[in-house]
C-alpha positions as CSV (number, residue, x, y, z in Angstrom):
1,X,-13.7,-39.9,-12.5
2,X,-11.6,-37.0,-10.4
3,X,-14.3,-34.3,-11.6
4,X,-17.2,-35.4,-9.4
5,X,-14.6,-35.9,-6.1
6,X,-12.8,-32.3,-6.7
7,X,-16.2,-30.4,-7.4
8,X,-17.2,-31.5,-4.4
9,X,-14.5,-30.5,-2.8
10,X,-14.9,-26.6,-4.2
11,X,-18.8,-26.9,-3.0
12,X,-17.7,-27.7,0.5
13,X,-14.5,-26.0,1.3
14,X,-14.7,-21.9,1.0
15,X,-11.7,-20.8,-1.3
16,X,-10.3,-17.6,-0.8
17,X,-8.4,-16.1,-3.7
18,X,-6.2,-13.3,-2.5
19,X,-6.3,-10.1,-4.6
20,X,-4.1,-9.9,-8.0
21,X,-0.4,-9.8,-6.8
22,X,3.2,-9.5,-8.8
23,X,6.7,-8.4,-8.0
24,X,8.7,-5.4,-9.7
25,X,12.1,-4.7,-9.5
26,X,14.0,-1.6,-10.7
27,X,13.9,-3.1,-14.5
28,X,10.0,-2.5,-14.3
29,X,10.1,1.0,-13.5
30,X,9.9,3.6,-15.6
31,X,8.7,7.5,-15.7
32,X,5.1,7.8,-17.3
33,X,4.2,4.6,-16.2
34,X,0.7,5.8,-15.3
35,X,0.4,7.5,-18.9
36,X,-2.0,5.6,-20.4
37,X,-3.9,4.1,-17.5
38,X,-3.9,7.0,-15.2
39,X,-2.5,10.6,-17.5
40,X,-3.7,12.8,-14.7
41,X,-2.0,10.9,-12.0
42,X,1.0,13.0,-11.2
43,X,-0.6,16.4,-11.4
44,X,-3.4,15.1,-9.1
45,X,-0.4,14.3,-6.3
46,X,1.0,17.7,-6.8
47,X,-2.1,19.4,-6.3
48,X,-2.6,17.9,-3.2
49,X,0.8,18.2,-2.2
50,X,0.3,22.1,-2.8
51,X,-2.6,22.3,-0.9
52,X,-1.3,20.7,1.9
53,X,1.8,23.0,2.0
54,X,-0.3,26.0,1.7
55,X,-2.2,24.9,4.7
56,X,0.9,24.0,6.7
57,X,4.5,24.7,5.3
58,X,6.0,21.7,7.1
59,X,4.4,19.0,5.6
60,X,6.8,19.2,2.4
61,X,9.1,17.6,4.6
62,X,7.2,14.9,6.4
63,X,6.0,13.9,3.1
64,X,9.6,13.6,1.5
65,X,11.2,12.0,4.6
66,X,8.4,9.0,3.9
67,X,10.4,7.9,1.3
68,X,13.4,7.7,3.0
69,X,11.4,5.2,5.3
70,X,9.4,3.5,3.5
71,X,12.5,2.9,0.8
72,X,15.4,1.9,2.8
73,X,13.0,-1.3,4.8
74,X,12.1,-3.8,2.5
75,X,12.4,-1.4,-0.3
76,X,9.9,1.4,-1.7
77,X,6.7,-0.9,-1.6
78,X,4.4,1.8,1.0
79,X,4.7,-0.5,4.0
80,X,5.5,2.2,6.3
81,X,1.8,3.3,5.9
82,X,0.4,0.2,6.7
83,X,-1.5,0.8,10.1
84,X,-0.9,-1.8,12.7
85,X,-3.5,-4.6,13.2
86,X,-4.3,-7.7,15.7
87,X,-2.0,-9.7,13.6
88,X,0.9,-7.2,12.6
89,X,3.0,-4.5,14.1
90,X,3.6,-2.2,11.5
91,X,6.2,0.4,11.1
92,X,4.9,3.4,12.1
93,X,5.8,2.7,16.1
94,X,9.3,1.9,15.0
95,X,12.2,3.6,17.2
96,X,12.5,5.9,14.3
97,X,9.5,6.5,13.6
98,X,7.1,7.2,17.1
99,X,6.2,10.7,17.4
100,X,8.4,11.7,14.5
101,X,6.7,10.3,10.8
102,X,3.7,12.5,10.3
103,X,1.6,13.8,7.5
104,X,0.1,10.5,7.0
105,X,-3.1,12.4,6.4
106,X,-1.8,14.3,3.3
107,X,-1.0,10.7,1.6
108,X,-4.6,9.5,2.3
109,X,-5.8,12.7,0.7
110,X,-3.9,12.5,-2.5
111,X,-5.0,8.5,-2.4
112,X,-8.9,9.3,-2.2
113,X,-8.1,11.9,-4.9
114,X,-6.5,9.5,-7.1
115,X,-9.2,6.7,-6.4
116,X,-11.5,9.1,-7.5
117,X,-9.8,9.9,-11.2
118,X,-8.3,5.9,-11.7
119,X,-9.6,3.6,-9.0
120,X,-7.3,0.8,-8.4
121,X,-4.4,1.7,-10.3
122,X,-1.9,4.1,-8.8
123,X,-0.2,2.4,-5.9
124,X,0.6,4.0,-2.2
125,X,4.0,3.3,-3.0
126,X,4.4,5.5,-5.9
127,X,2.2,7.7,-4.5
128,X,5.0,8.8,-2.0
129,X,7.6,8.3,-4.3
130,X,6.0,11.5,-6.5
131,X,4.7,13.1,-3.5
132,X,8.5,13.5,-2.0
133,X,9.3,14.9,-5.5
134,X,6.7,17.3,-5.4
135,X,7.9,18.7,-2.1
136,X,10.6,19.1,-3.1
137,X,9.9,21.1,-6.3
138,X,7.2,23.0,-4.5
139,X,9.9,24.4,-1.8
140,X,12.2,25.9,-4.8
141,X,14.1,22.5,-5.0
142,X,14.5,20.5,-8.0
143,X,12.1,19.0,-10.1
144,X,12.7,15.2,-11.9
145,X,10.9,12.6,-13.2
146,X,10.0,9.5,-11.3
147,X,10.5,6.0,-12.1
148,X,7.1,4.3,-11.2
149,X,5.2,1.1,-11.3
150,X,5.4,-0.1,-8.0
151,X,3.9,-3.0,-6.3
152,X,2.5,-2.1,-2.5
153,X,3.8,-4.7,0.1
154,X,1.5,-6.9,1.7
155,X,2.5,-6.3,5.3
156,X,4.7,-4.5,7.4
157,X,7.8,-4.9,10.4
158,X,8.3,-2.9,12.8
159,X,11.3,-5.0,13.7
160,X,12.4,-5.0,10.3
161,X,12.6,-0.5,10.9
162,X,14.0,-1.2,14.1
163,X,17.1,-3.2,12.7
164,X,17.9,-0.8,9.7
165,X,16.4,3.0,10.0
166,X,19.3,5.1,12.0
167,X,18.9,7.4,15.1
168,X,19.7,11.1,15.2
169,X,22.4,10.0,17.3
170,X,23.6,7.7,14.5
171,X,27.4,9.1,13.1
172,X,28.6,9.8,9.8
173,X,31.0,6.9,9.9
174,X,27.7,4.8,10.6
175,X,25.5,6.1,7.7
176,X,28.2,5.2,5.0
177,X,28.1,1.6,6.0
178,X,24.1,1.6,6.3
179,X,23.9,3.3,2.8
180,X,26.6,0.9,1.0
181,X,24.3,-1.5,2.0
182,X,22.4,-0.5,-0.3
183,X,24.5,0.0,-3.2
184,X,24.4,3.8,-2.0
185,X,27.6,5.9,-2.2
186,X,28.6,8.4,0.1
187,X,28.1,11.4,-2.8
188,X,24.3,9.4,-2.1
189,X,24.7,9.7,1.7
190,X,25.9,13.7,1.6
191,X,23.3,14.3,-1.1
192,X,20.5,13.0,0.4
193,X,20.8,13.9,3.5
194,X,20.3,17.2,2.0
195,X,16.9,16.5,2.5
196,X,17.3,18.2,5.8
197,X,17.4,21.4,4.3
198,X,13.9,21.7,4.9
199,X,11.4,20.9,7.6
200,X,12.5,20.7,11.9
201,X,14.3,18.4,14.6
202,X,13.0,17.2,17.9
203,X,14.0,18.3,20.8
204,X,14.2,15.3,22.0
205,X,16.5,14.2,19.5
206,X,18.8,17.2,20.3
207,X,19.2,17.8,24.0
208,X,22.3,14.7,24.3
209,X,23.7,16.9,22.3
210,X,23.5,20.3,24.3
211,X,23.9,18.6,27.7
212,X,25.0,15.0,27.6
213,X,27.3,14.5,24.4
214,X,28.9,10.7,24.7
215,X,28.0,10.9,27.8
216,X,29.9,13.4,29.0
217,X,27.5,15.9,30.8
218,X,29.1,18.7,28.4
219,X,28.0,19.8,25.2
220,X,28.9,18.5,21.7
221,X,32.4,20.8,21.1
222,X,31.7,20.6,17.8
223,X,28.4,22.9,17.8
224,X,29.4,26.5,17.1
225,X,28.5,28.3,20.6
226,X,25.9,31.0,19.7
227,X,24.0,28.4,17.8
228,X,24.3,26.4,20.8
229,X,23.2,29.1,23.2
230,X,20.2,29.5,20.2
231,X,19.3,25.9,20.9
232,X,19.7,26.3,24.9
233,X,16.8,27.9,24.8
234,X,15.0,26.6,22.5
235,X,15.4,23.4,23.9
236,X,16.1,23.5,27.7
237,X,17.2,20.4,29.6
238,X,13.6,20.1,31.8
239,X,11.5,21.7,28.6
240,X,9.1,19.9,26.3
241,X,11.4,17.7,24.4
242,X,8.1,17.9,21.4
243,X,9.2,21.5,20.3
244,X,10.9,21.5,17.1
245,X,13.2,23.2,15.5
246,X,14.4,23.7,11.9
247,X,17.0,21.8,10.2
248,X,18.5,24.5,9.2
249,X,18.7,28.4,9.0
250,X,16.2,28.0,6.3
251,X,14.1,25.3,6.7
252,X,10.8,25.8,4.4
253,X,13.0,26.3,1.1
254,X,15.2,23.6,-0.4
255,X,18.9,25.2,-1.1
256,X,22.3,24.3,-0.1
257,X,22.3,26.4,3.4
258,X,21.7,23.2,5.1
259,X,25.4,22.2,3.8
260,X,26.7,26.1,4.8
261,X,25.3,25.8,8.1
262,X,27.9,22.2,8.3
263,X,30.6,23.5,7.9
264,X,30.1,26.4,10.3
265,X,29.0,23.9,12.8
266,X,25.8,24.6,13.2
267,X,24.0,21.0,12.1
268,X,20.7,20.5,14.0
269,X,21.3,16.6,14.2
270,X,24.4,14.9,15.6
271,X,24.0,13.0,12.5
272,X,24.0,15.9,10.4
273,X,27.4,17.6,11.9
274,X,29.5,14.6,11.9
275,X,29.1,14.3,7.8
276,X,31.4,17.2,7.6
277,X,34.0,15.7,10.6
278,X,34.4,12.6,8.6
279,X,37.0,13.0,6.0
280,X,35.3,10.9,3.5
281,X,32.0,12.9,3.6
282,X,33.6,16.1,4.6
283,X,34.6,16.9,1.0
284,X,31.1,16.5,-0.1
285,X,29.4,18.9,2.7
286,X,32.0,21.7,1.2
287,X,31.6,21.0,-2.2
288,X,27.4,21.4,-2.2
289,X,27.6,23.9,0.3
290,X,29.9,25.7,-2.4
291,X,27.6,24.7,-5.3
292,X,23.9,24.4,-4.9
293,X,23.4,23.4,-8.5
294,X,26.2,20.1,-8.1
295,X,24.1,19.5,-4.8
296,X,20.6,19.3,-6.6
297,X,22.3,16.8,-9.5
298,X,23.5,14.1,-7.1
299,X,20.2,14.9,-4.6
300,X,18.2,13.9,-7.9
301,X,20.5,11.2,-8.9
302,X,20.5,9.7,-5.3
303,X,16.5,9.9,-5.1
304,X,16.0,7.8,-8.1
305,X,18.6,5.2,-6.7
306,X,17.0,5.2,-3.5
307,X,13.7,4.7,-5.4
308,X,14.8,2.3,-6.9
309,X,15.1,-0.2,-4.2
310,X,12.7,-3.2,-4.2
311,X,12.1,-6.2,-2.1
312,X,10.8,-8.2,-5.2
313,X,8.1,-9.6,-2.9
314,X,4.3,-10.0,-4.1
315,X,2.5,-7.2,-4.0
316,X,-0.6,-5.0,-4.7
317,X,-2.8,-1.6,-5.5
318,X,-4.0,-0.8,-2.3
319,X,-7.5,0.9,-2.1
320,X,-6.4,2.3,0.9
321,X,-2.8,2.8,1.8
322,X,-3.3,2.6,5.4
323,X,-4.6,-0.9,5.2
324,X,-4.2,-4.3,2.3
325,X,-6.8,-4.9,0.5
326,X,-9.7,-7.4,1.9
327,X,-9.1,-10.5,-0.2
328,X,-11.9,-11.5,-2.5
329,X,-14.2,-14.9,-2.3
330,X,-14.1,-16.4,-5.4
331,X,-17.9,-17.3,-6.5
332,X,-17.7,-20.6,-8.3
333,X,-20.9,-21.6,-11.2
334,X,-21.8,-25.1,-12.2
């Protein structure tokens, strides 16, 4: 008697049935997740990944900082390359992110690539994850395998980036509560901010520094005072506070000068620098800047921690990783 009444009911009332969505959590991922459904997955990111450093050296780095944002809001799920739209503000206008997260461009080139060898089944997410790994093989770094199997998130917060990615102003003591957070220790912290030995600062996130530190209207004294005077110039007080600078001494090849250049106080970032006034990061920025090989262990070992952060929200395989998929009507035969 309820069959007529509810058939009626699917005639007249359009059902939308969102596309296919599950959750992951670290347990789920694995390396050579893509193996059987995808084998040519990986090398297809580092091709492009290649390609694009070729063209421009830089964009090693904007692609491996994605990660580090994408990752540490909501966990590694690709919402930080969700575009905004009339019903979400996304991340990428976040206070951390606004003139400073680039190389979107090189993601949706790998993504077309891969929709083109395994449509629908590599995800955004892990599609950053393997694409911060590649940079940072491809600029004499290490190389690793990557847990994958990621889910990409359904929307995006710029509030959410707001409340939890840190400024450049942001101090050591600072960053170890934000990464114990995240059941991240400070060998995680030192290590992975390692990642700034390659790519380039701001100005604009410098110039408190060289004129204004604290609010002073002196200089940080902790900034060695040629590199300083190197800086003054580069970045003058009335200049364009859009020129950039590198990290460190040598900023298009992953090694452990970024740590050397610490201890000899000349860290780009305020929130480089003050890992090695802390005590309890201090003996960290010494011992990698002693041992590059100890540094690229606990970078590895702190990338696959950080990858393996997950919301455990519903998810999908985006078609497009700028934007979630359109749902899908569901066409109903009687």
């Amino acid at each position: 008697m309820l069959l007529i009444p509810l058939l009626l009911l699917l005639l007249t009332t359009a059902v939308t049935v969102a596309t296919a969505t599950t959750t992951t959590g670290p347990s789920s991922l694995r390396p050579g997740f893509y193996y059987d459904t995808c084998p040519e997955a990986e090398a297809t990111v580092r091709r492009v990944i290649k390609d694009a450093m070729i063209r421009e050296a830089r964009s090693g780095a904007s692609v491996m900082r994605l990660q580090f944002h994408d990752c540490f809001v909501n966990g590694c799920d690709g919402s930080v390359l969700l575009d905004d739209t009339p019903d979400m503000l996304g991340e990428k206008l976040g206070l951390s992110n606004i003139n400073s997260l680039r190389s979107f461009e090189v993601i949706d080139e790998a993504k077309e690539a891969l929709e083109r060898v395994c449509p629908q089944t590599v995800s955004c997410a892990d599609l950053v994850v393997m694409a911060a790994r590649d940079a940072v093989a491809l600029s004499g770094g290490p190389d690793w395998d990557v847990n994958l199997g990621r889910k990409d998130s359904l929307t995006a917060s710029q509030e959410d980036s707001d409340n939890i990615m840190p400024s450049p102003r942001a101090n050591a003591s600072y960053l170890v509560d934000l990464f114990h957070r995240f059941n991240l220790s400070v060998k995680d912290l030192v290590a992975l901010s390692g990642s700034h030995s390659i790519g380039e600062g701001r100005c604009f996130s410098i110039v408190f520094r060289l004129y204004n530190q604290s609010g002073s209207g002196k200089p940080d004294p902790e900034m060695d005072p040629t590199y300083r005077e190197k800086l003054d110039r580069l970045c003058p007080i009335t200049g364009d506070q859009n020129v950039t600078g590198g990290l460190d001494t040598t900023p298009t090849l992953f090694d452990n000068q970024y740590f050397k250049d610490l201890v000899l106080k000349k860290g780009f970032l305020n929130s480089d620098q003050t890992l090695h006034m802390l005590e309890e990061t201090r003996a960290w920025v010494e011992k990698f800047s002693e041992d590059q090989g100890v540094f690229f262990e606990a970078f590895v070992e702190g990338m696959v921690k950080m990858g393996d952060l997950q919301s455990g929200r519903p998810g999908e395989i985006r078609s497009n990783c700028r934007v979630v998929n359109k749902p899908q009507i569901a066409h109903w035969d009687f």
